[in-house]
C-alpha positions as CSV (number, residue, x, y, z in Angstrom):
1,X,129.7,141.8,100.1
2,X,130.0,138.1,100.7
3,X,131.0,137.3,97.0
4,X,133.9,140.3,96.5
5,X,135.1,138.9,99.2
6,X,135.3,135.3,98.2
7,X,136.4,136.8,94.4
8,X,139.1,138.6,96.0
9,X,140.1,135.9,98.1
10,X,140.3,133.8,94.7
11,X,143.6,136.3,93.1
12,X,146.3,134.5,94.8
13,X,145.0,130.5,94.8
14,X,147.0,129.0,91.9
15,X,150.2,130.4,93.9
16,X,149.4,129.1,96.8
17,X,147.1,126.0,96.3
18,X,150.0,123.5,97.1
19,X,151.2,124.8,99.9
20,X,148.4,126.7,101.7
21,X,147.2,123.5,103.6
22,X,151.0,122.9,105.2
23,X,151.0,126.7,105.9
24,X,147.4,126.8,107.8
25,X,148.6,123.7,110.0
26,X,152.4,125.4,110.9
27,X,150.7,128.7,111.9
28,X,147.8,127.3,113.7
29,X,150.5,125.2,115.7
30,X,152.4,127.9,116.4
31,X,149.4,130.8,116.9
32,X,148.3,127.4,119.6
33,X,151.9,126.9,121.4
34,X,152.6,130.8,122.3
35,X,148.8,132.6,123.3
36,X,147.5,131.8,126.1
37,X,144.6,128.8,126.2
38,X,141.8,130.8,124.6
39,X,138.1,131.4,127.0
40,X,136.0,128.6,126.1
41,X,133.6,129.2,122.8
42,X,129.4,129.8,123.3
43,X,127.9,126.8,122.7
44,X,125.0,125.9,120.2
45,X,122.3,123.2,121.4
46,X,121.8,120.1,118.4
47,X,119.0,118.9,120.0
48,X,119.6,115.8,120.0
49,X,119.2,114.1,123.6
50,X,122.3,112.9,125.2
51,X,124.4,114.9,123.2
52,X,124.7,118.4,124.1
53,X,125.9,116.3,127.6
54,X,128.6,114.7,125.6
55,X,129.9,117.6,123.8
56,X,129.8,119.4,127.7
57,X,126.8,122.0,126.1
58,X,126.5,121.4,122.5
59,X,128.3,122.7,119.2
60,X,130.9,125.5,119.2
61,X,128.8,128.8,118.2
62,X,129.9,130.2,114.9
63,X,132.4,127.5,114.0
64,X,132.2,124.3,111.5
65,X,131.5,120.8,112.5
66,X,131.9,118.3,110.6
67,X,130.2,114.5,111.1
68,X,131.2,111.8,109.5
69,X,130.2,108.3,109.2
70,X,129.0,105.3,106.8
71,X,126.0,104.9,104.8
72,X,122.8,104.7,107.2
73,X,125.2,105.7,110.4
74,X,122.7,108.7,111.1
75,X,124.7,111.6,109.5
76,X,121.6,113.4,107.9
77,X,119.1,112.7,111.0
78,X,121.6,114.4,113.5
79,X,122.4,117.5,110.8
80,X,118.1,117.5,110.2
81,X,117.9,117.1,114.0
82,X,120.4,120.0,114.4
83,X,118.5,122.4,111.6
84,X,114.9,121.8,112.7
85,X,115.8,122.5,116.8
86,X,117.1,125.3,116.0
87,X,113.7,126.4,113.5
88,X,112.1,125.6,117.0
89,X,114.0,127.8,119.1
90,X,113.1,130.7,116.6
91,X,116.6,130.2,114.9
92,X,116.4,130.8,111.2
93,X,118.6,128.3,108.8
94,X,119.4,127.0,105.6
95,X,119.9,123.3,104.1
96,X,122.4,122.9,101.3
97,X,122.6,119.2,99.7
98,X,125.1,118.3,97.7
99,X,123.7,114.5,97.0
100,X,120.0,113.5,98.0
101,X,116.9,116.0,96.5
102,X,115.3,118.6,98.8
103,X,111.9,116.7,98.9
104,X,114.5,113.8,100.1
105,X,115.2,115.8,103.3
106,X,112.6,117.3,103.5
107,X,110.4,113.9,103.8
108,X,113.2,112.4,106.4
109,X,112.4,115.1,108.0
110,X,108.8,114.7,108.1
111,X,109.6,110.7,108.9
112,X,111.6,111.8,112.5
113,X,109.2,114.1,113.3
114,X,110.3,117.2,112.2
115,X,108.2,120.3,110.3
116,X,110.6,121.4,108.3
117,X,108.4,121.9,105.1
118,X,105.8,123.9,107.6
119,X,109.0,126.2,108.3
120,X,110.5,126.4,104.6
121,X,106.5,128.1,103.9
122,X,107.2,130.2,106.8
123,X,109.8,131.5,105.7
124,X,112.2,130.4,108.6
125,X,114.1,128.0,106.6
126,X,115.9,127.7,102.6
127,X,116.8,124.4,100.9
128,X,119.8,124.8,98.2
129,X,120.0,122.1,95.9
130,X,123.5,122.0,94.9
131,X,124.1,118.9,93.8
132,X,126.9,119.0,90.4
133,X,126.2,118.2,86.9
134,X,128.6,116.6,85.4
135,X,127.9,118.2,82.2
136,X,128.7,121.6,83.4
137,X,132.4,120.5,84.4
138,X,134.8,120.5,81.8
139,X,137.3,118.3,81.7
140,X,140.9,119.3,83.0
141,X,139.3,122.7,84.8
142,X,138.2,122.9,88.8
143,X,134.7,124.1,89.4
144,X,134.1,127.4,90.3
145,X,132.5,127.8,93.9
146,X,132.3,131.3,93.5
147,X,128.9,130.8,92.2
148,X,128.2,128.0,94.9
149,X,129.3,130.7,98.2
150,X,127.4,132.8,96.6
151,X,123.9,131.0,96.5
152,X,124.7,129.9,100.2
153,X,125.5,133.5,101.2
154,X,122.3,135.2,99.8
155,X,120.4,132.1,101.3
156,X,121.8,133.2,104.9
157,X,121.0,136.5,104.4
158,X,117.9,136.2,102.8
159,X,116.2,133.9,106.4
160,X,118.9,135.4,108.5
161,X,120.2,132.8,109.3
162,X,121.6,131.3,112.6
163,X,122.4,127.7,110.9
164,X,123.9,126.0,108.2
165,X,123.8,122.4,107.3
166,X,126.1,121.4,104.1
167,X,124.8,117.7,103.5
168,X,127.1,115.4,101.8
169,X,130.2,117.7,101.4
170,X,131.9,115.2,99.4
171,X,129.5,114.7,96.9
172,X,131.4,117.9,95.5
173,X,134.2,115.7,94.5
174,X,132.7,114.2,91.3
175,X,132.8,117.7,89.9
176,X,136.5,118.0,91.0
177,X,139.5,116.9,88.2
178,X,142.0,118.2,90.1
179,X,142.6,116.7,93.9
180,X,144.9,119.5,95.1
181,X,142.4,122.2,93.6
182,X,139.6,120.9,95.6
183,X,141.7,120.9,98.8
184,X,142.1,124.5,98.8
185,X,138.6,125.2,97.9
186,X,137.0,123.0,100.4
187,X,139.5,124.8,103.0
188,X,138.8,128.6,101.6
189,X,134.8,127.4,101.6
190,X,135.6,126.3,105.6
191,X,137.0,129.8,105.7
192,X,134.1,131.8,104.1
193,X,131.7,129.9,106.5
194,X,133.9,131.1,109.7
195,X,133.3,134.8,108.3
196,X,129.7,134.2,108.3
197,X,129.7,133.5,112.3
198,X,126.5,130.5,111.6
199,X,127.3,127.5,113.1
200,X,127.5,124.8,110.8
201,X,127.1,121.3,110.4
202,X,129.0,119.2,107.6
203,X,128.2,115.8,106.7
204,X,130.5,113.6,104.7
205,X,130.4,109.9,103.9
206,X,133.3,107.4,105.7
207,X,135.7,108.1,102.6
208,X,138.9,107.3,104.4
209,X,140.7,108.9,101.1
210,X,138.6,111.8,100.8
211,X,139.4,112.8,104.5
212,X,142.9,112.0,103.5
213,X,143.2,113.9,100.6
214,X,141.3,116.9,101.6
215,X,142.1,117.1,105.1
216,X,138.6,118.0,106.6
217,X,139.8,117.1,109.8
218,X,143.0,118.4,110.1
219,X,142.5,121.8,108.8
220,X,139.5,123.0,109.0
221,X,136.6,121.5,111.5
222,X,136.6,123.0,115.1
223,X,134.4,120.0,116.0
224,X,134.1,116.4,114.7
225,X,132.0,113.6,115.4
226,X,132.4,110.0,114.4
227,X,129.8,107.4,113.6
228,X,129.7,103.6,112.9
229,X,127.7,100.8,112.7
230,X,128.8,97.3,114.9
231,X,127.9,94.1,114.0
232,X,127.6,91.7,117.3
233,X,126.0,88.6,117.4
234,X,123.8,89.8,114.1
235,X,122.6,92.4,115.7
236,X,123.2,96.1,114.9
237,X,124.4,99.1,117.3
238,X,125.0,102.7,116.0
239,X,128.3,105.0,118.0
240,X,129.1,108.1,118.3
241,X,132.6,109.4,119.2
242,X,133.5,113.0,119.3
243,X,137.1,113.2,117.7
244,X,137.7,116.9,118.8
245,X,136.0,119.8,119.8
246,X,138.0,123.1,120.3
247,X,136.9,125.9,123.1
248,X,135.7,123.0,124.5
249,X,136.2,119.3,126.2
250,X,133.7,116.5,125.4
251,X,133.4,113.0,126.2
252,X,135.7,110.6,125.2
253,X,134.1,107.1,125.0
254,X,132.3,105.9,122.2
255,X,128.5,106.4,123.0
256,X,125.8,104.3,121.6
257,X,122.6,106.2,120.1
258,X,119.3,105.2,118.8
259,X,117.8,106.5,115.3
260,X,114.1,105.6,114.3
261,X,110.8,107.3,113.9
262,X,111.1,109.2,117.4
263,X,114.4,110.9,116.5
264,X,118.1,110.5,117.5
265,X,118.9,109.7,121.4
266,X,121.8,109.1,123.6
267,X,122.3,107.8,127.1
268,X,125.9,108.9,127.9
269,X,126.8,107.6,131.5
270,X,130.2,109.3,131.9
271,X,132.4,110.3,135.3
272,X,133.7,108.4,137.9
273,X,131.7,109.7,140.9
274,X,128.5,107.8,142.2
275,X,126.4,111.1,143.1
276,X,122.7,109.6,143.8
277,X,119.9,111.2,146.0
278,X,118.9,109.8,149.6
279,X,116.0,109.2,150.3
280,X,114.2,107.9,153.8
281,X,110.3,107.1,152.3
282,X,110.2,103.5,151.5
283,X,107.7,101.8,149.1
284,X,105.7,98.6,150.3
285,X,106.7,95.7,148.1
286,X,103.0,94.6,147.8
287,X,103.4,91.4,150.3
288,X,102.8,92.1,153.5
289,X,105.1,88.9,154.7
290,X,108.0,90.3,152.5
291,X,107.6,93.8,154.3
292,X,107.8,92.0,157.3
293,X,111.2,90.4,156.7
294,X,112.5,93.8,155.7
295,X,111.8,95.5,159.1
296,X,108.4,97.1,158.1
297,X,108.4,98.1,154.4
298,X,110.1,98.0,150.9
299,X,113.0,99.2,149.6
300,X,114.0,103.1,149.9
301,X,112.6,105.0,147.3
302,X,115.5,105.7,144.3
303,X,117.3,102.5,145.6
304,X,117.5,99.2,143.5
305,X,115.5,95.7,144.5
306,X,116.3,92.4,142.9
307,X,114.2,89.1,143.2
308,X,116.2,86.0,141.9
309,X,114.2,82.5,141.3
310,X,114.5,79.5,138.8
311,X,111.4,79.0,136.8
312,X,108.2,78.5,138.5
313,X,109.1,80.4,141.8
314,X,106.8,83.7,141.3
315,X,109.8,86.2,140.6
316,X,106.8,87.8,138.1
317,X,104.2,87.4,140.9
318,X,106.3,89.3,143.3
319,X,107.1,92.1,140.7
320,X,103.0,92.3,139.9
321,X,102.1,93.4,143.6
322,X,104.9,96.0,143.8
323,X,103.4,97.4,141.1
324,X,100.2,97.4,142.3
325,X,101.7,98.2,145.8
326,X,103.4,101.6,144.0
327,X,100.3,102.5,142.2
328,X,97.8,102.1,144.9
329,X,100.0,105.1,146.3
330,X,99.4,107.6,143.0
331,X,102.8,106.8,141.8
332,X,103.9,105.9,138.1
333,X,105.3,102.5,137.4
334,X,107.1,101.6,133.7
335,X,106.9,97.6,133.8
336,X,109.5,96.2,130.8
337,X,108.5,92.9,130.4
338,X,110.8,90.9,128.4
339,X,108.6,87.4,128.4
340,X,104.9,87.9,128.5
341,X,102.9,90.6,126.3
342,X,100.7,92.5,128.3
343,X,97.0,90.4,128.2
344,X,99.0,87.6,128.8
345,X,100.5,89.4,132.2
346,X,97.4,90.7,133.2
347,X,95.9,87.3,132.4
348,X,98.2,85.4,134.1
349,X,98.4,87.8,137.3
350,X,94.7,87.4,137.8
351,X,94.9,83.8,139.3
352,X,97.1,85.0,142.7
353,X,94.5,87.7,142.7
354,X,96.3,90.7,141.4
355,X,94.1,93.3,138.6
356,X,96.5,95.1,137.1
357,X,93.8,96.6,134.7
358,X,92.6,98.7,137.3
359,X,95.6,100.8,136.6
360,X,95.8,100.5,133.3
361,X,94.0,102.8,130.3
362,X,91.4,103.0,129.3
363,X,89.4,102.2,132.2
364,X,91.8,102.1,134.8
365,X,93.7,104.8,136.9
366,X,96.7,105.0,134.4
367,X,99.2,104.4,136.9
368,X,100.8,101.7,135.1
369,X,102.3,101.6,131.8
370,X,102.9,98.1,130.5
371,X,105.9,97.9,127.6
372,X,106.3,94.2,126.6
373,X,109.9,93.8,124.6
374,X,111.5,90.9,122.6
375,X,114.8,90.4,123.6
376,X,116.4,88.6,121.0
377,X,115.0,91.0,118.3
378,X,117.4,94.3,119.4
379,X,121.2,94.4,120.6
380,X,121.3,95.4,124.4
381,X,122.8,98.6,123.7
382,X,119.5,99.4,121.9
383,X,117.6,97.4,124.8
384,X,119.2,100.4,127.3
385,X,118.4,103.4,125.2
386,X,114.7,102.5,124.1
387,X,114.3,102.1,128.1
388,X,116.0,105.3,129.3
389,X,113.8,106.6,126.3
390,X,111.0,105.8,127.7
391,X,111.6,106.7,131.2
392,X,112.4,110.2,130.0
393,X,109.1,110.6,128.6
394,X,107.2,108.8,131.3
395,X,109.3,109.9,134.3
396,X,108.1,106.8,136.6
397,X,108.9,106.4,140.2
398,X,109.4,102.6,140.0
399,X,111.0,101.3,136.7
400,X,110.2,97.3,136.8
401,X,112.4,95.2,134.3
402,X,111.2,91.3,134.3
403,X,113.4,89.6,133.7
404,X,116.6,91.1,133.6
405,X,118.6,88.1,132.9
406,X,116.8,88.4,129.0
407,X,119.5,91.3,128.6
408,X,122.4,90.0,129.6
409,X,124.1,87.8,126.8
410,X,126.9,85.3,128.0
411,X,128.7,85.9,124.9
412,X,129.2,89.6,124.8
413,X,132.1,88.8,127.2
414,X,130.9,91.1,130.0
415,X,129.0,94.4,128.2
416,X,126.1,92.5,129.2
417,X,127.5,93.9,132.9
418,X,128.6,96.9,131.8
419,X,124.8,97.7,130.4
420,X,123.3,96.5,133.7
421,X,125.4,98.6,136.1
422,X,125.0,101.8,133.1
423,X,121.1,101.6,133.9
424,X,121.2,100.6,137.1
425,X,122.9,103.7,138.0
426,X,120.8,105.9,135.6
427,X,117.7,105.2,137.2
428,X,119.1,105.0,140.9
429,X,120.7,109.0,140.3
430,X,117.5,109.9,138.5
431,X,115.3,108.9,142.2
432,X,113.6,105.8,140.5
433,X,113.1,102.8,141.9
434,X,114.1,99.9,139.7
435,X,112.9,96.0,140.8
436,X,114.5,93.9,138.5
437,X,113.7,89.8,138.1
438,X,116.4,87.4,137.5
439,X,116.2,84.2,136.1
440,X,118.5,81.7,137.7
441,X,119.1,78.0,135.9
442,X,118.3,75.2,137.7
443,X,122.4,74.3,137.2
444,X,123.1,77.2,139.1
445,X,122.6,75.8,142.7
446,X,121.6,79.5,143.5
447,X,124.2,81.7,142.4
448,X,123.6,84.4,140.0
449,X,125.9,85.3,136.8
450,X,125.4,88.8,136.2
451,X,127.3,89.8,139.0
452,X,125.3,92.8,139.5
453,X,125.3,92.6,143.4
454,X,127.7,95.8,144.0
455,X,124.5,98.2,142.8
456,X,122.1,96.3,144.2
457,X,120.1,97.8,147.7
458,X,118.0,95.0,148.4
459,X,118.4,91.4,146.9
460,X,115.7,88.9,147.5
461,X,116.4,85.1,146.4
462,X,113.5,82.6,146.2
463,X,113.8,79.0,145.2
464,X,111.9,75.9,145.6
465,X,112.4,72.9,147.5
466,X,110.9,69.2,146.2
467,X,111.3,67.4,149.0
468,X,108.9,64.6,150.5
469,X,106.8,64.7,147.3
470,X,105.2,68.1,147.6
471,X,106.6,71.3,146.6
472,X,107.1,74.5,148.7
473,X,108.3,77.8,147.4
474,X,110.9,79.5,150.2
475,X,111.7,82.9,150.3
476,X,115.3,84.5,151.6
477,X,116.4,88.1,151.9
478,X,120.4,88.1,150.9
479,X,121.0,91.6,151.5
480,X,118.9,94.7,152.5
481,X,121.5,98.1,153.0
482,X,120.1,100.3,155.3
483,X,117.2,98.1,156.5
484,X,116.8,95.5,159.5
485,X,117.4,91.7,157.7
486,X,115.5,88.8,158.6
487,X,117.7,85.7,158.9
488,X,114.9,83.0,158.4
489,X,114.2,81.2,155.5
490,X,110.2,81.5,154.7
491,X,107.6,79.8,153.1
492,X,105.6,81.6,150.7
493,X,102.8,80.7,148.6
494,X,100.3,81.5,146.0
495,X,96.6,82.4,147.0
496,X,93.6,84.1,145.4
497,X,94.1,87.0,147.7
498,X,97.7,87.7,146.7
499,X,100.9,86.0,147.9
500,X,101.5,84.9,151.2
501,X,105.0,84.7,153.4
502,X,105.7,83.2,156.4
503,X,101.9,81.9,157.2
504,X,103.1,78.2,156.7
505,X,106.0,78.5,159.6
506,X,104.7,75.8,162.0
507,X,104.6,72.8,159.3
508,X,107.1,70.3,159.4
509,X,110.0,71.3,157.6
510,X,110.0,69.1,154.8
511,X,106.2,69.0,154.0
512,X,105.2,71.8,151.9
513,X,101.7,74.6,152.2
């Protein structure tokens, strides 16, 4: 049935191959200006996290999409992606590739994650290698893809199948003589998959031309998705952007998404509306001095903390016993530590008297997770996914990131900001806790640069004062939002048993502990 139709859709394309594509766009225009706005289409999950939110529920059901985007931009992993979540849902489908091998795909696959070779020997899933021989083409004639719709049409019917990915569309164009003849097969192919009622997913490479000449987006894809590469600073950030989707809105920014061994993810932060949880449980920072200047306690679970220091003042120290503070209480706590590796923080933590191995595995309770990061090695945008990554599979209460001045880069001209206040409010409208360090120069007199203070809760500064030869460390709580503030200025200091605050209040004011 599937190929008399296609054959008798064939009688009539040499009469109408040049002006078919103007035809399709008038009536579509005018079938769009007088019905009525249409209900909005089902939707299809991809799988992929972060963007079903983006495309408000996922693919349109039964309808072509088509992605398109540069070499290494992340076309085939999203399409895989696509394919293999639905093989997991118990939704049958079939892979056409029109440029790498089926053992290609199938070992990308394999390298994200994916079983799809375990479902192909199931029986759940087909692999159609139609990639054209030159030598079959002759020269001055357009290829037949009567044969082609045909393969793909017993292929759906053989698994039953719910999807359809067409990988590397445009490979069909070295097999092509004739521009305007693969136009209108490519459209009558769009057509033929619209009959089917599979959702689709079409890859094509960033060939402005080929869009151009065959006008994939204009005519035929109900959904199209956009990716690029960006080169800042060396360093390299995938996007995403969804063109169009109809039955359907989407989001319109350009969204940045990570690819490696652990699949494709996205941490859209879209809206204009701060919607967070309340909460009235607080969490002891660790020091009993600092709980003390905060009326009794720590910050409000969910809310955000940040201790600001030049070098040598124990922002690190004061981020340690929160930790152990939280997981004393049976809670999680993600520590991102972006300049000590993990033996050399629990090393280094030992001398003020904090064992942070005793909540550490193996051995320990397995409160903490430690996830030392190298700043300069990844672009920030990267920095915020692989951290909202991991707080997704972890689900932590408290989320400590020391320091957070390592991720914000004077030179991106404020998207350092941008990132800051992106996770910042991630974290706060998920109901973590997030402590934060900041580094502040010693040029600085004080005042910190990444102007952050609008989503900050509670914001502790310490600094030190070198004053009649002997150093003390003093303590100051700037702001505290819903919480009593003390006004004075404290001494604190480093001891075996842990930090101290305020113990040293009756020495002269310029002599130190």
């Amino acid at each position: 049935m599937r190929e008399d139709g296609v054959v008798a859709q064939r009688a009539d394309q040499e009469a109408h191959q040049k002006t078919q594509p103007e035809q399709r766009e008038m009536a579509q225009t005018t079938q769009e200006s007088s019905e009525s706005p249409a209900p909005r289409l089902p939707a299809v999950g991809t799988g992929v996290r972060g963007l079903d939110f983006i495309l408000e529920g996922g693919l349109p059901a039964g309808r072509p999409t088509l992605i398109r985007g540069g070499p290494g931009s992340g076309k085939t992993a999203i399409a895989l992606t696509f394919l293999c979540y639905g093989l997991e849902q118990g939704e049958p489908g079939v892979l056409v590739t029109f440029d790498e091998s089926p053992e290609a795909l199938i070992a990308h696959a394999e390298g994200l994650g994916m079983p799809l070779r375990s479902h192909i020997a199931a029986g759940r899933a087909q692999v159609l290698d139609m990639r054209p021989n030159r030598s079959e083409v002759v020269a001055g004639q357009a290829l037949e893809l009567t044969a082609v719709l045909s393969r793909i049409g017993y292929a759906l019917d053989r698994v039953g199948a719910q999807r359809l990915v067409v990988d590397a569309i445009d490979g069909m164009g070295d097999a092509f003589d004739v521009d305007l003849g693969l136009r209108s097969e490519i459209a009558r192919v769009f057509d033929w998959l619209r009959e089917q009622q599979t959702t689709t997913v079409i890859t094509v490479g960033e060939q402005s031309d080929f869009s151009a000449r065959y006008g994939l987006e204009d005519y035929i894809a109900d959904c199209v998705i956009l990716l690029r590469q960006e080169i800042k600073q060396r360093l390299m950030t995938r996007l995403l952007r969804v063109l169009k989707r109809r039955g359907g809105g989407h989001g319109t920014n350009e969204f940045p998404f990570l690819l490696d061994a652990d699949g494709v993810f996205l941490a859209p932060v879209t809206g204009v509306d701060l919607r967070t949880e309340t909460y009235t449980d607080r969490h002891s920072t660790g020091v009993p001095g600092l709980d003390a200047m905060l009326g009794g306690g720590g910050p409000y679970r969910g809310s955000a903390m940040m201790i600001s220091g030049q070098s040598g003042t124990g922002k690190t120290s004061f981020a340690a016993a929160f930790a152990c503070a939280v997981c004393d209480e049976g809670e999680h706590v993600l520590y991102l530590s972006f300049e000590e590796s993990d033996a050399e923080l629990v090393r280094n933590q030992r001398s003020v008297g904090l064992d942070l191995t005793r909540h550490l595995t193996p051995g320990g309770s397995g409160q903490l997770t430690l996830r030392p990061l190298l700043p300069a090695e990844l672009g920030w945008e990267e920095h915020l996914l692989r951290i909202m990554r991991a707080v997704d599979e972890l689900q932590p209460s408290v989320v400590i990131i020391d320091p957070i001045s390592a991720l914000a880069d004077r030179r991106l001209e404020g998207q350092g900001k941008e990132m800051l206040l992106r996770l910042f409010y991630r974290l706060k409208k998920a109901g973590i806790t997030v402590l934060a360090t900041e580094l502040l120069t010693d040029a600085s007199a004080g005042v910190s640069s990444l102007d952050v203070s609008s989503i900050i809760d509670v914001w502790v500064k310490l600094r030190r004062d070198e004053g009649a030869e002997r150093l003390r460390r003093l303590i100051t709580v700037v702001k505290a939002r819903g919480l009593p503030t003390a006004d004075e200025v404290e001494v604190f200091c480093f001891t075996e048993r842990g930090v101290t605050v305020g113990e040293q209040r009756s020495l002269p004011s310029r002599e130190g502990p």
